[in-house]
N, C-alpha and C positions, 0 to 999 in steps of 0.2 A: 098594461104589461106588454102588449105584442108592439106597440107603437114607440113603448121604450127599445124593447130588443131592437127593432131594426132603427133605432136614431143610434144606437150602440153597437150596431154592424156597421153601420155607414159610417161612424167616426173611425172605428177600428182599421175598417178600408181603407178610407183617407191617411191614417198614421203610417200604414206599412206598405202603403206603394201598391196595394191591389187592384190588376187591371178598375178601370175608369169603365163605367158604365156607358154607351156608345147608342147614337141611334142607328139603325136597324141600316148599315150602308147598302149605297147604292149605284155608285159610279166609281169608276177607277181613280186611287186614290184619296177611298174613304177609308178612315181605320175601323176596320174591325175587333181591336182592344190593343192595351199597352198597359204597360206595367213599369215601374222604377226597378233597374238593375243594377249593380257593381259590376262593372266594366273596369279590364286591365289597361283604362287608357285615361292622361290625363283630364276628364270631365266626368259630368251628371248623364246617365245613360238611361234608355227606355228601349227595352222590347216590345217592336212592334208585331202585328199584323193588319195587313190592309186589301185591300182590291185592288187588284191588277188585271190581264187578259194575255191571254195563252198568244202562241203563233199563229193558231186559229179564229180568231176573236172570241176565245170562249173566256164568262169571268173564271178569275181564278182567285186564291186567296195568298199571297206571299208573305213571310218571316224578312225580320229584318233590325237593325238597333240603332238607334241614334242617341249621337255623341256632342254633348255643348257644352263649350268650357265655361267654369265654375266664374269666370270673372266675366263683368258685365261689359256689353258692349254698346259705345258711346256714340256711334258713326254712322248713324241711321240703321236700314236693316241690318242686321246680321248676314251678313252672307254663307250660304250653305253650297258644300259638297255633297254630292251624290256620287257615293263612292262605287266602284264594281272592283270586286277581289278578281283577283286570278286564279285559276284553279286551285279548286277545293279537294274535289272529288266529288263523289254522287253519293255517298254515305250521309244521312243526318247527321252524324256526329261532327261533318265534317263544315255544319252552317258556323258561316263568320260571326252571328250573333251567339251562337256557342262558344265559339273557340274565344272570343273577346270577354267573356264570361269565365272563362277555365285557366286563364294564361296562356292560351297556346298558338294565338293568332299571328302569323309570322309580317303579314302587312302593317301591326300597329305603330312602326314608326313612321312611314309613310303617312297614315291615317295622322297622327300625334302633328308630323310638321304642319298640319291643316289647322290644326287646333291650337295648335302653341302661336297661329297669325290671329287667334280669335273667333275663326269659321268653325260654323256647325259643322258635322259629319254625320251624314247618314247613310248605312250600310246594307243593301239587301243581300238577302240569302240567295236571290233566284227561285223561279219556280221548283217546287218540289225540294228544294232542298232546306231542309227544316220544319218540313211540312208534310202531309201524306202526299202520296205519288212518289214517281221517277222525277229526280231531277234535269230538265231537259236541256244537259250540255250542249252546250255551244251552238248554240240556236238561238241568233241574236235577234229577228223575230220577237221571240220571248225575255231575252235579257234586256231590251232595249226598254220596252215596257215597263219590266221591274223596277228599269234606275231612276225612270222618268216619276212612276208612282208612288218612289219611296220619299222623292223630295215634295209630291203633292202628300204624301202620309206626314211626313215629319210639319209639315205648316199645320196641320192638324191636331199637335200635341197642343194644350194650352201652355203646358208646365214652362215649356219648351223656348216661348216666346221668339217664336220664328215669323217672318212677316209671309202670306201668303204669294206675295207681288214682288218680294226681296230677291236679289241676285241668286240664282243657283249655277253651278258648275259640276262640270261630271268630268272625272280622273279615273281611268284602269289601264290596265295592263294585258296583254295576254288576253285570256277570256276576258278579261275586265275590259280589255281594251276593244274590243270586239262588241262588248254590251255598250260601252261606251258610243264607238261608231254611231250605235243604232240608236239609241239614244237620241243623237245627233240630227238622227236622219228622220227619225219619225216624231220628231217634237213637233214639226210646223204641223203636222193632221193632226197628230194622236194628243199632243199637253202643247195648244199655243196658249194656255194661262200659263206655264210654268215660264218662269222668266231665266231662260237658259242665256247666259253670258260667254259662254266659253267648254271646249270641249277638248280636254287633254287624252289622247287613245297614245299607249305604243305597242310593238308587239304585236301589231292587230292579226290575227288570220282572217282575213276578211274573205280568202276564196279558200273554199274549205276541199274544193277538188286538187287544187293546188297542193296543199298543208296535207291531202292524205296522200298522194304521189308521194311526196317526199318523204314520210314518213312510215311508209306499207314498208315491210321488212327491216326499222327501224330498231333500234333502240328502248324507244319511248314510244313503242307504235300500241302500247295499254291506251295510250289518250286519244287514239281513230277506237279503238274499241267501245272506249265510254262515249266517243261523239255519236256513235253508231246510234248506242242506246238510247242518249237523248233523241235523237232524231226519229225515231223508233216509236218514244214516247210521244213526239210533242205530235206528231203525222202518223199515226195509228195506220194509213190508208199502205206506207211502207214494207216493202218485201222485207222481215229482218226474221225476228222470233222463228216464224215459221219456215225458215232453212238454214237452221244454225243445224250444225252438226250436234254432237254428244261433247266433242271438246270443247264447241262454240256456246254451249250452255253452262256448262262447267267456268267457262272464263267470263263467261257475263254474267251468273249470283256472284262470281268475284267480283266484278266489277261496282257491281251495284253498293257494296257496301264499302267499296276502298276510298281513303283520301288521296289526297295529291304522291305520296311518294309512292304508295302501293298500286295504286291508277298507272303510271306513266311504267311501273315495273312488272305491271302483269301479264303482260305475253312480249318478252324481249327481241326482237328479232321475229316476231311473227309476222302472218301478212294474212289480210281479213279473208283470202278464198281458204287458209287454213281449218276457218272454224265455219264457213257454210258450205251448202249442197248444193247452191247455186254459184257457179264464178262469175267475180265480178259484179256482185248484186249491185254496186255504187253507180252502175252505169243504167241500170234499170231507166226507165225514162220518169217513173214517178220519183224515183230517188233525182235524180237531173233537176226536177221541174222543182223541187225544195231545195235541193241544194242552192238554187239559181235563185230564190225568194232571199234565201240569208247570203249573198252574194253583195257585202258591203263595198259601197261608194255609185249607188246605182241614182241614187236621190242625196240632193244639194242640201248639205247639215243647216238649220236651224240658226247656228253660231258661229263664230272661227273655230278652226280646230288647230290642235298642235298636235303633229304626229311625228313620231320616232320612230326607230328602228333602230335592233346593232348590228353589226354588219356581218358580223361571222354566224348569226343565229342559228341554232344546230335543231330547233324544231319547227320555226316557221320563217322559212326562207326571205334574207331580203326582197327579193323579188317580189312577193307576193307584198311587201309593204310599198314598194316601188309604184306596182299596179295601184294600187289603192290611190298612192297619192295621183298618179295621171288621170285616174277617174274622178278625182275632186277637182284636180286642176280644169278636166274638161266641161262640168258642169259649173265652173266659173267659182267655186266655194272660195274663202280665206282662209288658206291654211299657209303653215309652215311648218315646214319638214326638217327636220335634223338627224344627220345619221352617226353612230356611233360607231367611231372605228375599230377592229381588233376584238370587238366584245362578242361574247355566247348571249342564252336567250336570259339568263339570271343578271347578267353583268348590263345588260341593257335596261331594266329597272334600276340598278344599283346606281348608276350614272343616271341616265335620263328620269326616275321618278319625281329627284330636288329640281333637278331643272324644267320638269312639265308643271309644278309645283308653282313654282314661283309664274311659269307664265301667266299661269290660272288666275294668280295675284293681280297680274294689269290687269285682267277684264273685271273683276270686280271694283 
């Protein structure tokens, strides 16, 4: 009788998509379970989790879903995207592998043009973000890792039929574009089995002292708040928590649980010595010494890159896309740069994401 019940658990499993039984991972980029989902996008979907590693080299565990279209593909590997959203927020609720689950993921057409040429899609959450913990904004450090391990997780599905050696490509935007960089940047140490073909970043804040200048007393200066936090999180060793003020505690449990519109709108016009008892904590020298770690285009990407910017961007300054490209140019990389004229920061995906898209296309 007991040897019937579990041959009658294990088929019941197998029928309805119940995480897949896994050995005990070990390296970044092992899945630690997955499961068959309904995804709002055209393909077969799995939620993942796998191993990753923090800013610090610490392992970590990351959320994440991958997307492959239902029609088979004839042309040797499959080639996969490793996608990075753009800000989410720092709220669970607000993981890509949620929202693509819920209807409410505002990147699925972006994602879908991937899918609708045939290519995988595989989406992480980011540390912490669909997961226990803070999730550690804009700390590419940490995002870089994610994108790199979710295309070593997604070769891991069987269902999936991805090749492990097969072309991958990484596309974001914004933070995404940011994670992407790093990505970029830390493939040759961190994943030289990952067969990175090509790296589409736009949007990038790559100098994040830059990106809070501009933005202290801002509009949208919620999103230096939530970097804060990340930063906070992922460098424990950082002056933050402990000289926030009473207002400065107050705005960051807000924080912690906002998505993208409530994020960018939760202290409007503020400026970060408002909510601490130290001014100017950013200049601290251990805040400097991190800043300057996630300080993208400091090491020569892995791949070519195609990078973008629009010109008028009203939260992360051309300039700061400008710098980036002169530090790739001067470590001799292959990139190509294209700037979009007349456009804010929304308007510069709307345009530039079909055409970072399609670049992506020649390299595979």
């Amino acid at each position: 009788m007991a040897l019937r019940t579990v041959l009658v658990a294990a088929l019941t499993a197998t029928l309805i998509g119940a995480p897949a039984a896994q050995a005990a991972p070990s390296a970044p980029g092992d899945l630690v379970d997955y499961k068959s989902v309904v995804a709002t996008a055209p393909a077969k979907a799995w939620k993942l989790h796998y191993r990753s590693t923090s800013a610090t080299g610490q392992p970590n565990t990351v959320s994440g879903i991958l997307l492959v279209p239902h029609a088979p593909w004839t042309k040797g590997a499959r080639p996969l995207v490793s996608y990075a959203v753009g800000t989410h927020g720092l709220g669970d609720r607000c993981a890509p592998s949620t929202r693509l689950t819920n209807g409410s993921e505002n990147e699925v057409l972006l994602m879908s043009q991937a899918l609708s040429r045939g290519w995988a899609v595989v989406v992480t959450d980011y540390e912490g973000l669909g997961t226990p913990g803070t999730h550690t904004y804009a700390v590419g450090q940490s995002e870089g890792r994610a994108v790199l391990d979710a295309a070593r997780a997604a070769s891991r599905v069987p269902e999936a039929g991805l090749s492990k050696t097969g072309p991958v490509g990484v596309f974001g935007y914004s933070q995404g574009g940011q994670a992407a960089a790093f990505a970029g940047e830390l493939q040759p140490s961190y994943a030289p089995d990952v067969n990175l073909v090509g790296v589409a970043e736009g949007g990038v804040p790559a100098d994040l002292n830059a990106v809070l200048k501009f933005n202290d007393g801002g509009p949208a200066f919620g999103l230096v708040l939530g970097a804060a936090v990340g930063y906070a999180t992922a460098y424990p060793e950082l002056p933050f928590n402990e000289v926030l003020n009473a207002k400065g505690e107050r705005a960051v449990a807000k924080v912690k649980e906002a998505c993208t519109v409530e994020l960018g709108a939760a202290a409007p016009f503020a400026r970060l010595n408002d909510f601490t008892t130290v001014p100017n904590v950013s200049s601290d020298p251990r805040w400097q010494a991190r800043l300057g770690e996630n300080l993208a285009g400091k090491t020569k990407p892995g791949a070519p890159v195609f990078l973008y910017h629009a010109s008028l961007d009203e939260l992360i300054p051309l300039s700061v896309g400008k710098g980036l490209l002169e530090r790739y140019r001067a470590l001799g990389a292959d990139v190509t740069w294209q700037e979009f004229p007349l456009l804010e920061h929304i308007g510069g995906v709307s345009a530039g994401g079909p055409v970072a898209m399609t670049w992506l296309g020649t390299k595979f």
